[in-house]
C-alpha positions as CSV (number, residue, x, y, z in Angstrom):
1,X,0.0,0.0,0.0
2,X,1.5,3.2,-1.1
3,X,0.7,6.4,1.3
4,X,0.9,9.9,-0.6
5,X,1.8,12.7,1.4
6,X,-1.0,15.8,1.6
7,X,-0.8,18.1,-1.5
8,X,1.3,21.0,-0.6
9,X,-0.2,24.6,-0.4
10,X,1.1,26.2,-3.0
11,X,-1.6,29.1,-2.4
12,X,0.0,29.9,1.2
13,X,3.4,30.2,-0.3
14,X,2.6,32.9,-2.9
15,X,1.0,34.9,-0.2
16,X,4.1,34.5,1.6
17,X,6.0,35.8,-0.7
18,X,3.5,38.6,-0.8
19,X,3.3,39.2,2.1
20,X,7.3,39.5,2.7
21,X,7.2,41.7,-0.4
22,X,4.8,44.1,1.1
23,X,6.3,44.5,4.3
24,X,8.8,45.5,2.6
25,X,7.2,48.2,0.5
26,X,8.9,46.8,-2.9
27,X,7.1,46.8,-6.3
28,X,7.5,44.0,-8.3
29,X,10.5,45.9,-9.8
30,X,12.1,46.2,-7.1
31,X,12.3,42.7,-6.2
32,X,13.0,42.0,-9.5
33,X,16.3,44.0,-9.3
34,X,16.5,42.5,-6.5
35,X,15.7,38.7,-7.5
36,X,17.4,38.8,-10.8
37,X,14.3,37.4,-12.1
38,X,12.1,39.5,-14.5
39,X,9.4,41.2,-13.2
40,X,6.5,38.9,-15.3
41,X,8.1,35.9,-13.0
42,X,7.2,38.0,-9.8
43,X,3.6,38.3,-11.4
44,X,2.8,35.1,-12.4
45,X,4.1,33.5,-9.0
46,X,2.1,35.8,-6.8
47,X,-1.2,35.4,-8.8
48,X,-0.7,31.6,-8.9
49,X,-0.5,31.1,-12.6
50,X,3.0,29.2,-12.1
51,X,4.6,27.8,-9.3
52,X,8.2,28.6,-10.0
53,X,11.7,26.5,-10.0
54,X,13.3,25.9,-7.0
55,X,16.4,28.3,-8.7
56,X,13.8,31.0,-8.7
57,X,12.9,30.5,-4.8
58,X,16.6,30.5,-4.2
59,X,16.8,33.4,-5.7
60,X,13.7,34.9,-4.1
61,X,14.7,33.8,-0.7
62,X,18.0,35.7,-1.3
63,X,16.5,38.5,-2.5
64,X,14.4,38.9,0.8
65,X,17.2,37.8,3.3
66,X,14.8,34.7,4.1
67,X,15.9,31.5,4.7
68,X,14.4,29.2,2.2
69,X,13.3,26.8,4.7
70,X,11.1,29.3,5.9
71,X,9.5,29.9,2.8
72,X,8.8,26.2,2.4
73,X,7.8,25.5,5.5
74,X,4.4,27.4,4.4
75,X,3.7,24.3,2.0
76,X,2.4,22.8,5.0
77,X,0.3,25.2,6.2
78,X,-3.2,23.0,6.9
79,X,-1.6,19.5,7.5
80,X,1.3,18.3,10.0
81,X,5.2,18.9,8.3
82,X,7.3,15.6,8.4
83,X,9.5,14.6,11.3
84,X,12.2,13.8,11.0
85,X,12.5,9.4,10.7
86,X,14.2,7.5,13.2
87,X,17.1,6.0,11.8
């Protein structure tokens, strides 16, 4: 019997990112400059017409001097993250 784990929530991490862009007070341009990624990118992500590459959360997470595991760990916003497996 196979067990899938709970679909991640994609929808709480573009708000995060949002939300980290707006307590910021940057545009998308800003962030851009910022990012390195273009500014269409920024757009698509926070409207949730693409998810983006892990590159461009790297990127992101840079951009906004937070850790990437933070960003991620909003993926399991509604259901318990994994533990860590006794080994």
């Amino acid at each position: 019997m196979t067990i899938f784990p709970p679909d991640p929530n994609f929808e709480a991490l573009r708000l995060e990112l949002a939300r980290l862009r707006a307590a910021r007070g940057w545009s998308y341009d800003e962030l851009a400059a910022r990012s390195g990624l273009a500014r269409r990118t920024l757009i698509e992500i926070e409207q949730g017409r693409t998810i983006g590459t892990l590159k461009t959360w790297h990127a992101l997470a840079h951009a906004l001097s937070t850790p990437l595991d933070e960003f991620f760990s909003t993926l399991c916003n509604g259901h318990e993250p994994p533990t860590k497996a006794d080994d």
